[in-house]
Structure formats: structure tokens, C-alpha cells
C-alpha positions, 0 to 999 in steps of 0.5 A: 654328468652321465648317467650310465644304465640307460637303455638303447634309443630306437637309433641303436637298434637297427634291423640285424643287431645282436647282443646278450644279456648277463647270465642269471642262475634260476633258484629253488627259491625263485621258483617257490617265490613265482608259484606262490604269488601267481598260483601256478600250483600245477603238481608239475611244479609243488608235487617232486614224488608226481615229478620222480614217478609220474612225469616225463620232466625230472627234476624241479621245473620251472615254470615257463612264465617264470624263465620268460620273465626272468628274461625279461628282466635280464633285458629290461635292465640292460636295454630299456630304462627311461627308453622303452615306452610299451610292451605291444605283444609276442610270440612265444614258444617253449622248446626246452624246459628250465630248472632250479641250477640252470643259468640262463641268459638272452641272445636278442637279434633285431628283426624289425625296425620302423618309425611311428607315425608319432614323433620320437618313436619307433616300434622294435621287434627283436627275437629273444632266444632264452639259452641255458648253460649248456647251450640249449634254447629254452624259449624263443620269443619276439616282442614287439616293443615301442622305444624312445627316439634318440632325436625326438623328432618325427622322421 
């Protein structure tokens, strides 16, 4: 029997793919939930009277860990179950905030694509723009991935 919800085996992702996640709309409560169990209790995100009178942000900001994360896991979801091996590392730039009401989804272009010297593995870099509602990119980030082969085989 298939089984569906799999992620994409390094086969699937060859240099130039695009693809986008699934749209997920950032809460109230997702904020609170994030600066309460990571500590980020920065007044730009606690204090809303700092925010109204004191800040060029206006509004409840979210912090940015927390729309990268939460991009992440709108991908992780979609593309990497039982095939994603290990997170290597990124770059990551912040270009527009994210608020508590703005929908956010991932548009994800394939940048790099080579095997590994192990067998059954590839390393995937993709750049990520997080994309707000409105069309605005929140953050671009390029994580550099090692993902499962379809084959197993070396190359």
C-alpha cells in the first residue's frame, strides 16, 4: 500500500525546481507561545505601549526565528518526511517584518544540487523566500540540506 505525505528524494529536486508551500496564517498566539518558550522577551515583541509610541514597527511583530520556523515547518511537512537526513546551514536575511494576521507561505527555487561521496545521498541547497499575503518577501533564506536518494546507490 502507498503511503502518501513523503518527502522528495534528492531525484526530485534538480537545480531550477520551484514549488510553494501551503499557506499558514501567524496568531496572537503563536507569538506569545514562541517568546514565552524561547525567552525573546525583547519589548518589541511583550511591551504593545513601546510598539505604539517608541518603535518604527507598529503592530504585534513577530519575532523572525519564529516566521523562519514556521516556515520550516510548512516545508518540512511537504517535502522532507523519512527523506531529509540533516539541516547543514543557511543564510538567512530578514527584509520585511511578519505580524500576528499575516498569512505566510514559502516559494522554494532549487539552487544546488550534487551527490555526496556517501552512497544514497545528496546535498540540496534551495532558496526560500518567505511571502506574505500581500506579496511582500518577509525573509530569503538558503539552507543547504542532505536528503535521501531515491536509488540508494553511490553515483
Amino acid at each position: 500500500m502507498e503511503t502518501v505525505g513523503l518527502g522528495f528524494f534528492y531525484e526530485d529536486l534538480p537545480i531550477g525546481r520551484t514549488f510553494r508551500t501551503i499557506g499558514r496564517t501567524v496568531t496572537e498566539a503563536d507569538i506569545v507561545n514562541f517568546i514565552n518558550c524561547t525567552g525573546m522577551t525583547e519589548v518589541l515583541f511583550i511591551d504593545l505601549e513601546f510598539l505604539a509610541n517608541d518603535s518604527d514597527i507598529k503592530g504585534r511583530v513577530a519575532p523572525g526565528a519564529l516566521a523562519y520556523t514556521l516556515a520550516e515547518g510548512l516545508l518540512i511537512q511537504a517535502t522532507m518526511q523519512h527523506t531529509g537526513y540533516a539541516f547543514l546551514n543557511m543564510e538567512l536575511d530578514v527584509k520585511a517584518p511578519v505580524f500576528a494576521g499575516d498569512t505566510i507561505h514559502v516559494e522554494c527555487e532549487v539552487i544546488e544540487a550534487r551527490r555526496t561521496s556517501k552512497p544514497g545521498r545528496g546535498l540540496v541547497r534551495t532558496r526560500n523566500k518567505v511571502v506574505k499575503q500581500d506579496g511582500t518577501v518577509a525573509i530569503v533564506y538558503t539552507p543547504l540540506r542532505l536528503i535521501k536518494c531515491r536509488d540508494g546507490a553511490a553515483h
